[in-house]
MIVEXLO-606030 format. One record per residue (C-alpha): residue number from 1; x, y, z; residue in three letters. Coordinates in Angstrom, 2 decimals, decimal comma, padded with zeros to 5 digits, m for minus. Layout:
BEGIN
@pos:NUM; u:X; v:Y; w:Z; code:ALA
...
This chain:
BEGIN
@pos:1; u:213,35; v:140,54; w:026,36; code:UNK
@pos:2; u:211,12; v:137,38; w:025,77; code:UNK
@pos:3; u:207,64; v:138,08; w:024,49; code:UNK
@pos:4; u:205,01; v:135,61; w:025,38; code:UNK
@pos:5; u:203,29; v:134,57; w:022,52; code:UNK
@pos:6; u:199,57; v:135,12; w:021,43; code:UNK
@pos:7; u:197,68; v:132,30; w:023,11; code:UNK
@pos:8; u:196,44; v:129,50; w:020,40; code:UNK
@pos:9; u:193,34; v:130,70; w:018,42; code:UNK
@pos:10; u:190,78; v:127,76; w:018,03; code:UNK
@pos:11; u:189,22; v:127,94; w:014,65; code:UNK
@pos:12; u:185,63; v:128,89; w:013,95; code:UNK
@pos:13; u:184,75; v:125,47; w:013,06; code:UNK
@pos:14; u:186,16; v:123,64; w:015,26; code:UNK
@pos:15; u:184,72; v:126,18; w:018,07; code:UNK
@pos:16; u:181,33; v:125,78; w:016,45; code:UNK
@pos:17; u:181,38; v:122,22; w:016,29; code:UNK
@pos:18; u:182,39; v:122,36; w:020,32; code:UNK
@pos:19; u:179,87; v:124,42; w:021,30; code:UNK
@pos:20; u:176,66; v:121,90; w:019,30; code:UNK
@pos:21; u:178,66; v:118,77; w:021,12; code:UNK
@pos:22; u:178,20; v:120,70; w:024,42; code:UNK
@pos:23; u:174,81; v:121,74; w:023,01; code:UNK
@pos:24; u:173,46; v:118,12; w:022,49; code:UNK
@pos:25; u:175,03; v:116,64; w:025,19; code:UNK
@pos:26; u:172,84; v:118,93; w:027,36; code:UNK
@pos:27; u:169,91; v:117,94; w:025,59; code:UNK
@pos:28; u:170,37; v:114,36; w:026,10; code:UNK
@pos:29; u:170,91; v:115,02; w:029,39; code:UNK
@pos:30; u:167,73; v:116,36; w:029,40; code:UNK
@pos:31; u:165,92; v:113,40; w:027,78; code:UNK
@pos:32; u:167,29; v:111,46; w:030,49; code:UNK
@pos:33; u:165,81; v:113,39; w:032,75; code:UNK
@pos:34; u:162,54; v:113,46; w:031,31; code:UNK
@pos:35; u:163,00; v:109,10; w:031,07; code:UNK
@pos:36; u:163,43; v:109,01; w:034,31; code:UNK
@pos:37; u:161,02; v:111,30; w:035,85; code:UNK
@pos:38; u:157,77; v:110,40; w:034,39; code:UNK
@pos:39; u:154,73; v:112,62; w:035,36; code:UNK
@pos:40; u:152,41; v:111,54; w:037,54; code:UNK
@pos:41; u:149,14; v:109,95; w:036,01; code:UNK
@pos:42; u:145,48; v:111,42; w:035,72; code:UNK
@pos:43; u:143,62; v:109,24; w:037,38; code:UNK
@pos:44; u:140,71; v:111,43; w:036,61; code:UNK
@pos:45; u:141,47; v:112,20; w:033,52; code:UNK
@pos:46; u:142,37; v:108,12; w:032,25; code:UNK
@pos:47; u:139,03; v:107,24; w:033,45; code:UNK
@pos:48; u:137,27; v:109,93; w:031,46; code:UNK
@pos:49; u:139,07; v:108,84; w:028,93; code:UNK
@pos:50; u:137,92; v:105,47; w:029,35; code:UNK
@pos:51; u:134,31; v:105,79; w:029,78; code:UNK
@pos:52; u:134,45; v:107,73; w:026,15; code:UNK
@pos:53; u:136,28; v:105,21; w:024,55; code:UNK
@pos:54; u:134,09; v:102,28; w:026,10; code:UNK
@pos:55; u:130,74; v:104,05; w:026,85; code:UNK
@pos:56; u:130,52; v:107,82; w:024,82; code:UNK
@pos:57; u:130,07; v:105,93; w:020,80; code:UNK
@pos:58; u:127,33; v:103,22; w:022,00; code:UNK
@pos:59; u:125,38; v:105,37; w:024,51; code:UNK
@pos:60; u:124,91; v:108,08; w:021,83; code:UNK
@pos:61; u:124,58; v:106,06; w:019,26; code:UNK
@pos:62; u:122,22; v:103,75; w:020,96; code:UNK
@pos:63; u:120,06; v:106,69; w:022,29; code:UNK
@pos:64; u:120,38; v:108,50; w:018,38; code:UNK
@pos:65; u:118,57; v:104,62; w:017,19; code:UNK
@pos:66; u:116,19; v:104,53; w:019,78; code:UNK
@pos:67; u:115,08; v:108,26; w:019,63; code:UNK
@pos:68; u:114,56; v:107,59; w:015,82; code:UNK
@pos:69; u:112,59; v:104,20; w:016,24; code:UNK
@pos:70; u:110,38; v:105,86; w:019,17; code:UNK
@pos:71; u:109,42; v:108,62; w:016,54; code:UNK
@pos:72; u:108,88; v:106,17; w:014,11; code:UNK
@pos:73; u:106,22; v:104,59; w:016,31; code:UNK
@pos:74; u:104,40; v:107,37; w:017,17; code:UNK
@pos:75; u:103,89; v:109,07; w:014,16; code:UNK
@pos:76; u:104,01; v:106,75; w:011,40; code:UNK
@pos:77; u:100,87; v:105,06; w:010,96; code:UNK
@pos:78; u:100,73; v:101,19; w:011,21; code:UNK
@pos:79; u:103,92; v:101,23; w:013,28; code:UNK
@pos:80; u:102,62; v:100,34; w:016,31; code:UNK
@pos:81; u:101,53; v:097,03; w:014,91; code:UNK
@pos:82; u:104,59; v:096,38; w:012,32; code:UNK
@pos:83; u:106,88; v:096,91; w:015,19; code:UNK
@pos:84; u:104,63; v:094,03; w:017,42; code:UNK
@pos:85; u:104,92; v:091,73; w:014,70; code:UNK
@pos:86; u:108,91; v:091,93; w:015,57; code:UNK
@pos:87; u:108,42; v:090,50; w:018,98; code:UNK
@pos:88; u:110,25; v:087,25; w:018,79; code:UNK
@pos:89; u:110,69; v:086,03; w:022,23; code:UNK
@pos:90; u:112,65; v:082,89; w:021,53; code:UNK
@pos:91; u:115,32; v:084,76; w:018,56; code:UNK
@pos:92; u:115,79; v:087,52; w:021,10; code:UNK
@pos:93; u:116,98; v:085,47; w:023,37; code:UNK
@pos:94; u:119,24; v:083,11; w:021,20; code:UNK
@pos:95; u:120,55; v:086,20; w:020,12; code:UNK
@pos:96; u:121,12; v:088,17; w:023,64; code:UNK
@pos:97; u:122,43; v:084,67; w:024,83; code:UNK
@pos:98; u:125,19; v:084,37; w:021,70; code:UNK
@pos:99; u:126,26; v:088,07; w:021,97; code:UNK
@pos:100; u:126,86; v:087,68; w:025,87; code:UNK
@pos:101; u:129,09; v:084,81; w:025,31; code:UNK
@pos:102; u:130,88; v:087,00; w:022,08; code:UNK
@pos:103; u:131,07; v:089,51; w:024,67; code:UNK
@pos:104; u:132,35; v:087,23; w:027,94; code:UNK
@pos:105; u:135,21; v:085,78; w:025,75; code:UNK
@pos:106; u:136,67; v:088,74; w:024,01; code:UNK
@pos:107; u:136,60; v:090,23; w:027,69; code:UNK
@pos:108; u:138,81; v:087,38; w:028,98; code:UNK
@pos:109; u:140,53; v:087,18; w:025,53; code:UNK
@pos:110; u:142,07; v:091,00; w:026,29; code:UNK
@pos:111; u:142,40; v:090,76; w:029,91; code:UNK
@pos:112; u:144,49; v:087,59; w:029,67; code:UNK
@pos:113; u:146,54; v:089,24; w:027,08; code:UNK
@pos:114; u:146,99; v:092,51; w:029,25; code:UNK
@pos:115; u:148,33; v:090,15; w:032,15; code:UNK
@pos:116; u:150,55; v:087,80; w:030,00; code:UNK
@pos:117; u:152,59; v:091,35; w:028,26; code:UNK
@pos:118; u:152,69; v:092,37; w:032,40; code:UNK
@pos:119; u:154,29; v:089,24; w:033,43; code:UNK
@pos:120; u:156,55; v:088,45; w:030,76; code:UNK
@pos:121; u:157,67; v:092,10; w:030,38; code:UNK
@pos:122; u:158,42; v:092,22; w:034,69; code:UNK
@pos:123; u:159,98; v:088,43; w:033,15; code:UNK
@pos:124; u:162,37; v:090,36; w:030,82; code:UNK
@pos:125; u:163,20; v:092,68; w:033,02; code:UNK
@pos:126; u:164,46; v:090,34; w:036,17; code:UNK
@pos:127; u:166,15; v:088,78; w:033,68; code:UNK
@pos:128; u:168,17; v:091,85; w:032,19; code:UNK
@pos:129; u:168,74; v:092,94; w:036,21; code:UNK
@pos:130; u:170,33; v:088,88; w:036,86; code:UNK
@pos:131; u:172,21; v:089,94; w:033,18; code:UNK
@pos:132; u:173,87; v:092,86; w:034,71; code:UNK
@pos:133; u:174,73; v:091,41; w:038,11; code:UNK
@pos:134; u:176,48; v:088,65; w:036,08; code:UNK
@pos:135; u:178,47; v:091,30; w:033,88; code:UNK
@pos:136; u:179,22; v:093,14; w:036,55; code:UNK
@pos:137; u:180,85; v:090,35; w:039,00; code:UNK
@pos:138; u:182,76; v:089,01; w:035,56; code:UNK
@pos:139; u:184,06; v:092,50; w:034,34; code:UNK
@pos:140; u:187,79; v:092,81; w:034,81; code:UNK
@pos:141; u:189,64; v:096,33; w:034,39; code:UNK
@pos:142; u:190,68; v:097,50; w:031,05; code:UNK
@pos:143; u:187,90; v:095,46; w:029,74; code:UNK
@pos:144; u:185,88; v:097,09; w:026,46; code:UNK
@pos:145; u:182,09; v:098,49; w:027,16; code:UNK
@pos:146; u:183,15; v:098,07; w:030,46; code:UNK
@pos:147; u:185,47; v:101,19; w:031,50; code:UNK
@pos:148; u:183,45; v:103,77; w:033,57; code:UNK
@pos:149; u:181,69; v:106,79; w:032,02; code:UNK
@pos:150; u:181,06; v:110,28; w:033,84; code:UNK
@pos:151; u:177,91; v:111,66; w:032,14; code:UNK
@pos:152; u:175,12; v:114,68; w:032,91; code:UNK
@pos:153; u:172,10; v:113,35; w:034,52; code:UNK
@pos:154; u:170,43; v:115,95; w:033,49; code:UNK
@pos:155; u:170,08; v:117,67; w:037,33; code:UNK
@pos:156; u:173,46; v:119,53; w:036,99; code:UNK
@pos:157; u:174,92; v:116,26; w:038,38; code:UNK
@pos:158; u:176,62; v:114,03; w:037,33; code:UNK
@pos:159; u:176,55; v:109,85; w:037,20; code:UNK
@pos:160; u:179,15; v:106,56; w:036,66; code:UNK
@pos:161; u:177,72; v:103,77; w:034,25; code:UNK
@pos:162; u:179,24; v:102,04; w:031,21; code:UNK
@pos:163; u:178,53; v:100,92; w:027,71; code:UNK
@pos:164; u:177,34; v:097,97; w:028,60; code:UNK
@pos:165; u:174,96; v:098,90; w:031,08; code:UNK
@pos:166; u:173,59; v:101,39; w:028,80; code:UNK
@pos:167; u:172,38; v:098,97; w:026,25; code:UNK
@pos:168; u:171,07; v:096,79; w:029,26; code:UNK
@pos:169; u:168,70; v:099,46; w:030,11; code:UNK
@pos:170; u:167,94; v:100,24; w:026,71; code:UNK
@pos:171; u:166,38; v:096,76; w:026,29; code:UNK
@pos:172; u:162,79; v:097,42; w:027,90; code:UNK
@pos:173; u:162,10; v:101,04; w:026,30; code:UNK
@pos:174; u:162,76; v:099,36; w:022,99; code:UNK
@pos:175; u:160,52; v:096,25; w:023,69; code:UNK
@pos:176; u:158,03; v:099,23; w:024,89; code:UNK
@pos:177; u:157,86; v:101,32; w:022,26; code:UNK
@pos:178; u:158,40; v:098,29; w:019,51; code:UNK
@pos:179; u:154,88; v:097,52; w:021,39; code:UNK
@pos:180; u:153,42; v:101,07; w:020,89; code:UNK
@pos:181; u:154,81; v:100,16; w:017,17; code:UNK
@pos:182; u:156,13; v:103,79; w:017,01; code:UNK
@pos:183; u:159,71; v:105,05; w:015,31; code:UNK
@pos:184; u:162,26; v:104,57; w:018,10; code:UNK
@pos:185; u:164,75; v:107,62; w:018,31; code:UNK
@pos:186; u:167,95; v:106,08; w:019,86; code:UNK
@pos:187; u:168,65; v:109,39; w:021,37; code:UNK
@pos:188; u:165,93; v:108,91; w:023,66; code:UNK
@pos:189; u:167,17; v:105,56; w:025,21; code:UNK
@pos:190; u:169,53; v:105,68; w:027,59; code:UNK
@pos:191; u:172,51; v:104,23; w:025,17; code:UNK
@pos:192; u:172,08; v:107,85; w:023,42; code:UNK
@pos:193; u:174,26; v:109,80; w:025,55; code:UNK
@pos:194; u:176,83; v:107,18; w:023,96; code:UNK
@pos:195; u:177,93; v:108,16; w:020,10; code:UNK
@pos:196; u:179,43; v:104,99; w:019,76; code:UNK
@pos:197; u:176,10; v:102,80; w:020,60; code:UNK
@pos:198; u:174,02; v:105,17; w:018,91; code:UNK
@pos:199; u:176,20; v:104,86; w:015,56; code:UNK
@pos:200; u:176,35; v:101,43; w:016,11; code:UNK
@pos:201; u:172,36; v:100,41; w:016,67; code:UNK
@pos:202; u:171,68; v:103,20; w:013,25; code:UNK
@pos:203; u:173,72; v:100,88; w:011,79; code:UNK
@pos:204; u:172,35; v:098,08; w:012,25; code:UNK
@pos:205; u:168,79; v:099,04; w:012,07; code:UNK
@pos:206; u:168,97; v:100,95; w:008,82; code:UNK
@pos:207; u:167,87; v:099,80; w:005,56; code:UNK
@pos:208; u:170,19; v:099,19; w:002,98; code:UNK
@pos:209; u:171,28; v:101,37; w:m000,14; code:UNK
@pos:210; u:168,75; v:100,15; w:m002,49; code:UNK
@pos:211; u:165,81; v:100,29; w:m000,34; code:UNK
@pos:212; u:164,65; v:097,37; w:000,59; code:UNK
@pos:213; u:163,14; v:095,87; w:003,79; code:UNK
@pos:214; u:167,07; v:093,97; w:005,10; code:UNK
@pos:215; u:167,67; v:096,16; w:008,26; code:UNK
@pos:216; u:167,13; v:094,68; w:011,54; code:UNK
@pos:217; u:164,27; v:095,05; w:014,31; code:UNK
@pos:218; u:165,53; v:097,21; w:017,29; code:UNK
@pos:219; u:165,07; v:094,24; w:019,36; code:UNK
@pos:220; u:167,16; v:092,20; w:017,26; code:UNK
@pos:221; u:169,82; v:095,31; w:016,72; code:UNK
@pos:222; u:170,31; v:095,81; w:020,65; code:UNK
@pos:223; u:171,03; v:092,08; w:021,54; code:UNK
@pos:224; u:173,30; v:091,35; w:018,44; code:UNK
@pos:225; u:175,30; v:094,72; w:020,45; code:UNK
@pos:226; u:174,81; v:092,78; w:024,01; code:UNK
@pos:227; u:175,78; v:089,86; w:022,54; code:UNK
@pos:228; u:179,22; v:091,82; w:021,04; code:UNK
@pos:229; u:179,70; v:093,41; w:024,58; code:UNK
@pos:230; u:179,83; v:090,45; w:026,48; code:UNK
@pos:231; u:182,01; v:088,73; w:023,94; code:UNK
@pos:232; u:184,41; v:091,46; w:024,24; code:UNK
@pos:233; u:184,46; v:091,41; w:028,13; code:UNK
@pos:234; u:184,93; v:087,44; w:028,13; code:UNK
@pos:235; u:187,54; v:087,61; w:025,47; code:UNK
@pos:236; u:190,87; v:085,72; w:026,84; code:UNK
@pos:237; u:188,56; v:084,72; w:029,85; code:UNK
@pos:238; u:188,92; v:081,00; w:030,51; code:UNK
@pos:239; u:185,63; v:081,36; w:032,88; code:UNK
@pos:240; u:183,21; v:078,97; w:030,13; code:UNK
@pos:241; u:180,56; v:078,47; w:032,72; code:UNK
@pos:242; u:180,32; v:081,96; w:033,81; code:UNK
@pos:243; u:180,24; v:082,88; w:029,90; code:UNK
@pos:244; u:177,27; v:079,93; w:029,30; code:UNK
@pos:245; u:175,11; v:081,98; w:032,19; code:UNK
@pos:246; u:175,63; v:084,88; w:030,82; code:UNK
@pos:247; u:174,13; v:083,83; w:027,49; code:UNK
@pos:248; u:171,78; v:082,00; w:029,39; code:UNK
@pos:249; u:170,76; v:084,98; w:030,45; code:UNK
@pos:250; u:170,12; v:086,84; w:027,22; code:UNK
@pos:251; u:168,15; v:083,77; w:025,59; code:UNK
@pos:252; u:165,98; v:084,32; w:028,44; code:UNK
@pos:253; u:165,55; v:088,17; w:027,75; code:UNK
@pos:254; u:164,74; v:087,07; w:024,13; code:UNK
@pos:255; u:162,48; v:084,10; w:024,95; code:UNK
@pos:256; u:160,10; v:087,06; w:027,16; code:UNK
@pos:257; u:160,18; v:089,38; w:024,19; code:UNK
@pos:258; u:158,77; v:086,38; w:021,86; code:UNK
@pos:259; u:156,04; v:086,04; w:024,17; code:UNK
@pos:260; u:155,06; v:089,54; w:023,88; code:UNK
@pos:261; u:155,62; v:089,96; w:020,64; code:UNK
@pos:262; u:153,43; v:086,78; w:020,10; code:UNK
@pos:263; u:150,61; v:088,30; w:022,50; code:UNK
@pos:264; u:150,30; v:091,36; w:020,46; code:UNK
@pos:265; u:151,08; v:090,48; w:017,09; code:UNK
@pos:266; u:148,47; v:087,51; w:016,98; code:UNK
@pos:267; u:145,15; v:088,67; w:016,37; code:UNK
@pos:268; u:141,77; v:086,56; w:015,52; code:UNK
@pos:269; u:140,24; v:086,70; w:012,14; code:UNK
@pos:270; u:138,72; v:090,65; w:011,81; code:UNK
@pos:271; u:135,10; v:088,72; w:010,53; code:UNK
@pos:272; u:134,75; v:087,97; w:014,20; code:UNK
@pos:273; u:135,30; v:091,43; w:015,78; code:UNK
@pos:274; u:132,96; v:092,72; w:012,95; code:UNK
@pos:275; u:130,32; v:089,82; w:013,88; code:UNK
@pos:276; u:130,25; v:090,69; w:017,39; code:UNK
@pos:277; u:129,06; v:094,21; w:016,93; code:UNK
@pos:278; u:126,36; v:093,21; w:013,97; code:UNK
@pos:279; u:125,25; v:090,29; w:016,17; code:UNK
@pos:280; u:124,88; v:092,71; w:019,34; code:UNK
@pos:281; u:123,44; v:095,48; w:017,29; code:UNK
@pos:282; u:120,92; v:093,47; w:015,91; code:UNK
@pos:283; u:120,15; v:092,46; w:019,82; code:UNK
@pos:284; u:120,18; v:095,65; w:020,86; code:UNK
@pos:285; u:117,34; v:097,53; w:017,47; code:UNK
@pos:286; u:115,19; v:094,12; w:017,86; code:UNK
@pos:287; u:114,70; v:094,60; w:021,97; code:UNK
@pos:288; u:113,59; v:098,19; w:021,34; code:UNK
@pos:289; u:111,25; v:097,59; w:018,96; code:UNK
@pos:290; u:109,74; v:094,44; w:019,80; code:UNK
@pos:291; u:110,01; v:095,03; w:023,78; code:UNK
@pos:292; u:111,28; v:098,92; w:025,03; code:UNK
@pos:293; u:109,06; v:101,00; w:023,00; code:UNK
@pos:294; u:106,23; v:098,97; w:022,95; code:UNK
@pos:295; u:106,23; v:098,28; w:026,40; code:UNK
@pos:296; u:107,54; v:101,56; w:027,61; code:UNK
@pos:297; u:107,13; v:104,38; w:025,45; code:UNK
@pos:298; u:108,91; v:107,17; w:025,34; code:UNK
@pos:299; u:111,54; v:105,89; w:028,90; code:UNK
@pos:300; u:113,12; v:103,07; w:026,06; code:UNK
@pos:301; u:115,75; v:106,08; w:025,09; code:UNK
@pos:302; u:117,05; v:105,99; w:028,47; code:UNK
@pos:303; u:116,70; v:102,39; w:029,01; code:UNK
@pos:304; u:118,16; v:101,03; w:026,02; code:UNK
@pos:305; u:121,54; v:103,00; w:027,08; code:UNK
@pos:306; u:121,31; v:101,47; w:030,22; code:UNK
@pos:307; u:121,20; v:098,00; w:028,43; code:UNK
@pos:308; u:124,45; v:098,47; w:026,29; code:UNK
@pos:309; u:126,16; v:100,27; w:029,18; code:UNK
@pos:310; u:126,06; v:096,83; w:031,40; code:UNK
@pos:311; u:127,13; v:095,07; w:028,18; code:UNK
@pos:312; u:128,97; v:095,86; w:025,21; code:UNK
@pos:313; u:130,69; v:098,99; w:027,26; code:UNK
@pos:314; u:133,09; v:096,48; w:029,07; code:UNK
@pos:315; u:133,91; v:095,32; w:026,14; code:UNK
@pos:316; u:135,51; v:098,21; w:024,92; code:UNK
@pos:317; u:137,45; v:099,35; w:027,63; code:UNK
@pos:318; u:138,91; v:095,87; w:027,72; code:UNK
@pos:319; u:139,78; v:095,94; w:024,05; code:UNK
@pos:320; u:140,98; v:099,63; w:025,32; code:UNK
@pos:321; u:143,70; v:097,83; w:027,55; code:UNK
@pos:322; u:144,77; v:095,02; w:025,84; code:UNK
@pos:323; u:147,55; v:096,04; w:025,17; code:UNK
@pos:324; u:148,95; v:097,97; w:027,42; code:UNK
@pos:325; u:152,53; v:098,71; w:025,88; code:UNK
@pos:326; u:150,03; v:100,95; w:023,53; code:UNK
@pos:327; u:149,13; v:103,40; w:026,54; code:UNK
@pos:328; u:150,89; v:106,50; w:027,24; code:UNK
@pos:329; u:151,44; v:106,44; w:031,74; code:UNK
@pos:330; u:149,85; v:109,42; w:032,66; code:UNK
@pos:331; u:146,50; v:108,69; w:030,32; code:UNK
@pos:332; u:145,97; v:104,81; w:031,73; code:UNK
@pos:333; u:143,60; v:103,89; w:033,68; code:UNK
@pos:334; u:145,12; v:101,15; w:034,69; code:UNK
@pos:335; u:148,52; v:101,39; w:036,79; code:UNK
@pos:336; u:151,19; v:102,08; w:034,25; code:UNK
@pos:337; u:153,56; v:098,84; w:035,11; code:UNK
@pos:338; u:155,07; v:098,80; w:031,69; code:UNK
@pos:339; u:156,61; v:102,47; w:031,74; code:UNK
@pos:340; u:157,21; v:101,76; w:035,44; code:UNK
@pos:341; u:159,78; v:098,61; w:034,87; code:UNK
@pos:342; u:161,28; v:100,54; w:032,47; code:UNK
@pos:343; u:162,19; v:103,13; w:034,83; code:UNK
@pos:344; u:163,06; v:100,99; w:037,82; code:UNK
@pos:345; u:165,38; v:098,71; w:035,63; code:UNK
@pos:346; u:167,48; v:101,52; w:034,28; code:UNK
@pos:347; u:168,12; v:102,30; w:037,93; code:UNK
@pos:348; u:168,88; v:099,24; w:038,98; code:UNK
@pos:349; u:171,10; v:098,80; w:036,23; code:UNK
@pos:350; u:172,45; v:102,08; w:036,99; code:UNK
@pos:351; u:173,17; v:100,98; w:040,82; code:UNK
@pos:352; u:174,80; v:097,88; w:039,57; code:UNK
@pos:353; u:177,31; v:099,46; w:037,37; code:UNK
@pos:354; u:177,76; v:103,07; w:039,45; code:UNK
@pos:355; u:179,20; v:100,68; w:042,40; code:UNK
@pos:356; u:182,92; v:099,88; w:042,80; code:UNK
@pos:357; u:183,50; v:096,08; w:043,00; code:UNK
@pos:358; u:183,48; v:094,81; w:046,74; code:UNK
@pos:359; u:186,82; v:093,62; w:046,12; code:UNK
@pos:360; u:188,81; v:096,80; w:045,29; code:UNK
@pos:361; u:186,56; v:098,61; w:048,27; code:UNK
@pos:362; u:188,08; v:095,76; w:050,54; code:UNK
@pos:363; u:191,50; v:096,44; w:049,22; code:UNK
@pos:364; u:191,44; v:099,97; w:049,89; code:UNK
@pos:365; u:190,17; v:099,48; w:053,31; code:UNK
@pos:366; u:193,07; v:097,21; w:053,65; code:UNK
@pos:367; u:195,26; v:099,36; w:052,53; code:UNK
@pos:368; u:194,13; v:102,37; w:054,75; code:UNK
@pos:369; u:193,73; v:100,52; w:057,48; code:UNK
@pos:370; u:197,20; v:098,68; w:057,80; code:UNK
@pos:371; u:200,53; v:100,34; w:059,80; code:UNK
@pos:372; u:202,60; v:102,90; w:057,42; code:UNK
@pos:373; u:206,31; v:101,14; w:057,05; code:UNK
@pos:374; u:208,61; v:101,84; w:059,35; code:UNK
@pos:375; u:211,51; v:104,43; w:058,55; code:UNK
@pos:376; u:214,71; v:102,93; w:057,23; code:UNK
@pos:377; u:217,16; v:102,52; w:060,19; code:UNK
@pos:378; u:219,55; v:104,96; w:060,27; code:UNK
@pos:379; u:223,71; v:103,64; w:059,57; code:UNK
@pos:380; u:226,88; v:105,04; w:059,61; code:UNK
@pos:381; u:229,79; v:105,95; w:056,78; code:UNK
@pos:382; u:232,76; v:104,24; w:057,25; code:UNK
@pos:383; u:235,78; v:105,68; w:055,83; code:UNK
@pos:384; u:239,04; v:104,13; w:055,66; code:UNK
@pos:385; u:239,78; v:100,79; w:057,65; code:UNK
@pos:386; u:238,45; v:099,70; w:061,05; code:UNK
C-alpha cells in the first residue's frame, strides 16, 4: 500500500523572509493610500497659523518697544523734550515712503514667484499626462515596463498599472518634495510598490564609495529611468516620429522643472531682506517717539500695532507663501494646488494605463459578436468499390 508522502516543509528562512515581503507590501499599500487620500485642510487652523507667522513677532514686539519708550517718557526726566527734538517731519517721511516701496516689491516679488511654481508645476504635469497618453497608444505587448501589474491599493482592492506609469507619477512628488528640500524616501512614491524601480532610482541617486558629492538629483535619477523605459518600449520600433514626441515630451517635463527650480533656488542678496526690516524698524521707533507718544500718550501702544499690522504684516505672510512647494496641504492657507496635481496626475496616469487599448476591446467585441462556425458536414465511409 502506497503512502502519501509528508507534504514539502518550507524552511524557516525562507518562510520568514515570505511573511516581511507580504509584510511590506502591505505597508506600501498603505502609503499609497495615505498619497492618495490627503486630509482635508484647516482652514481655521492655516490662517491662525498665518496671522502668527505674519502678525504675532511684530505686534508684540512692536507693542514690547512702544510700552518701553512710553515709560521712558513719563518717568525719565527731560524725555519729554529729548524725544520732541526727534520730530523730523521730512526724514520720517523719506523713510515711511522708502520702506513702503521695500515693502510693495518684496510683496509682488513672492506673489509672482508663488504663481510662476503654480503654473509651471500644473505645466509639468499636463505635460507628464500628454507623456503617458503617448506611451500608452505606442506600447505594444510583450514590451518591457510596459506588461501589466496587479498591486494592493491599499483598500483591500486591488489595481492594473505598469512600470512605466509608475515612474510617470512619481515625477511631481519628487519635484514636490525636491521643493520642500526634504530626504525623498522612494518607498513613498508611487514607483515603491516596484523593487525593481526602487533599486534602480537608490542606485542612481546614491553617493559613491568614497563619499563624495557624484550621485544624481532625484529629478535627474527619475528621467534618466523614463528616458530608459521609453527606449526599451521603442526598441525595434521603426515609428521615429512617434519616438521624437515622445522625447519631446520629456524635454518639456524638464524645461517646467528648470523653471521651478530657478524660482526657488534664486534668491536676492540677504543685505536687502536685512535692510528692509532695519529701514522699517527705524520708521516704525522714530514715529512713536517723535509723533505717537507725544501726541497721544499712553493709546501709541495700541496704535503703533495698528501701524505695522497694515504694513510690514503682509509682508510676511507673503514671504510665508512664496513658496508654496514648502507648505504641508492641510496647514496652507492658501488652496494646496501643488499636493493637489500631484494627486490628480497619479490618477490620471493610473486611468491611462489601468485601460485596455481600444483596439483589443474592439477585437473582442468582434469576436463575441460574430456567428460561431458552422458544424462540419457530416459524410459517409465508403468501403470497397462503387
Amino acid at each position: 500500500m502506497h503512502t502519501p508522502s509528508p507534504p514539502l516543509a518550507i524552511p524557516k528562512v525562507v518562510y520568514q523572509s515570505l511573511r516581511a515581503a507580504k509584510a511590506d507590501e502591505a505597508e506600501l499599500a498603505q502609503m499609497r493610500r495615505k498619497r492618495l487620500n490627503k486630509e482635508r485642510n484647516h482652514w481655521g487652523a492655516a490662517i491662525v497659523l498665518d496671522l502668527l507667522w505674519g502678525a504675532g513677532t511684530w505686534i508684540v514686539g512692536v507693542v514690547a518697544v512702544a510700552s518701553g519708550l512710553f515709560v521712558i517718557h513719563e518717568h525719565v526726566d527731560g524725555a519729554p523734550a529729548a524725544f520732541l527734538q526727534c520730530a523730523a517731519p521730512a526724514a520720517i517721511g523719506v523713510i515711511g515712503t522708502f520702506a513702503a516701496f521695500l515693502l510693495v516689491t518684496k510683496i509682488q516679488a513672492n506673489l509672482a514667484c508663488n504663481s510662476t511654481i503654480v503654473r509651471e508645476f500644473n505645466n509639468m504635469t499636463g505635460s507628464l499626462i500628454n507623456l503617458a497618453l503617448w506611451v500608452k497608444s505606442q506600447v505594444l505587448s510583450g514590451k518591457p515596463f510596459a506588461a501589466p501589474l496587479v498591486l494592493s491599493d491599499g483598500n483591500d482592492n486591488t489595481y492594473v498599472t505598469n512600470q512605466i506609469g509608475m515612474t510617470l507619477a512619481s515625477v511631481p512628488y519628487i519635484v514636490k518634495y525636491s521643493g520642500r528640500d526634504v530626504h525623498i524616501i522612494p518607498e513613498g512614491l508611487p514607483l515603491g510598490q516596484s523593487a525593481e524601480l526602487v533599486a534602480a532610482f537608490k542606485s542612481y541617486t546614491q553617493t559613491n564609495a568614497t563619499g563624495t558629492t557624484g550621485s544624481m538629483t532625484p529629478f535627474a535619477a527619475v528621467v534618466l529611468m523614463l528616458g530608459e523605459q521609453i527606449d526599451a518600449i521603442q526598441r525595434n520600433e521603426k515609428k521615429d516620429t512617434e519616438y521624437a514626441v515622445l522625447f519631446a515630451q520629456l524635454n518639456a517635463v524638464t524645461g517646467a522643472e528648470g523653471n521651478i527650480r530657478a524660482a526657488t533656488g534664486y534668491n536676492p542678496p540677504y543685505i536687502l531682506d536685512a535692510l528692509l526690516y532695519v529701514v522699517f524698524a527705524l520708521f516704525l521707533i522714530l514715529t512713536i517717539v517723535s509723533d505717537l507718544i507725544p501726541n497721544n500718550g499712553v493709546n501709541a501702544i495700541w496704535i503703533a500695532p495698528i501701524l505695522a499690522f497694515c504694513t510690514v504684516v503682509f509682508f510676511q505672510i507673503s514671504d510665508r507663501y512664496w513658496n508654496p512647494m514648502s507648505l504641508r496641504s492641510k496647514r496652507s492657507g492658501q488652496q494646496p494646488l501643488i499636493s493637489q496635481m500631484c494627486v490628480a496626475t497619479e490618477l490620471a496616469i493610473l486611468a491611462v494605463f489601468s485601460r485596455r487599448p481600444l483596439a483589443a476591446q474592439a477585437a473582442e467585441h468582434a469576436a463575441l459578436a460574430s456567428p460561431a462556425p458552422a458544424p462540419p458536414s457530416s459524410f459517409r465511409l465508403r468501403l470497397g468499390g462503387a
